[in-house]
C-alpha positions, 0 to 999 in steps of 0.5 A: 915888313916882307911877306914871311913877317907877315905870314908868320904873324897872321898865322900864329895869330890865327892860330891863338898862339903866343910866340912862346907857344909857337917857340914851344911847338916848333923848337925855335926860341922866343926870342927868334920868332920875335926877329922873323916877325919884326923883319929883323932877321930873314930866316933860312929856307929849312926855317920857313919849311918847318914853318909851313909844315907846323901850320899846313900851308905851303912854303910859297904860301908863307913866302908871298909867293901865292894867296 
C-alpha cells in the first residue's frame, strides 16, 4: 500500500467518516475513493489537493513525503 492509500484511509477514519461521507464532501464517487484507498488506481495531483484541503494537512503530508 503507497502512502496516499494509507493517509487517505487514516484520515478518513480519524475523521469518523465513511467513504460515502467523504464521497459526499468532497464530490468524488464512492466507488473512487475505494481505488485510492486499495492502491487500485493512483490519483492526479488535483485529487490529493483537494484532499489536504478537505482535511487540513499538507499535500506532502498526504503523499508520504513528511509526518
Amino acid at each position: 500500500m503507497n502512502k496516499f492509500s494509507e493517509r487517505l484511509r487514516e484520515l478518513r477514519l480519524e475523521n469518523k467518516l465513511s467513504q460515502r461521507d467523504l464521497s459526499k464532501a468532497t464530490g468524488f464517487s464512492q466507488p473512487a475513493i475505494a481505488r485510492w484507498e486499495n492502491n487500485l488506481q493512483v490519483p492526479n495531483i488535483d485529487v490529493a489537493i483537494i484532499f489536504a484541503n478537505y482535511f487540513k494537512v499538507t499535500t506532502d503530508f498526504l503523499l508520504g513525503l513528511e509526518d
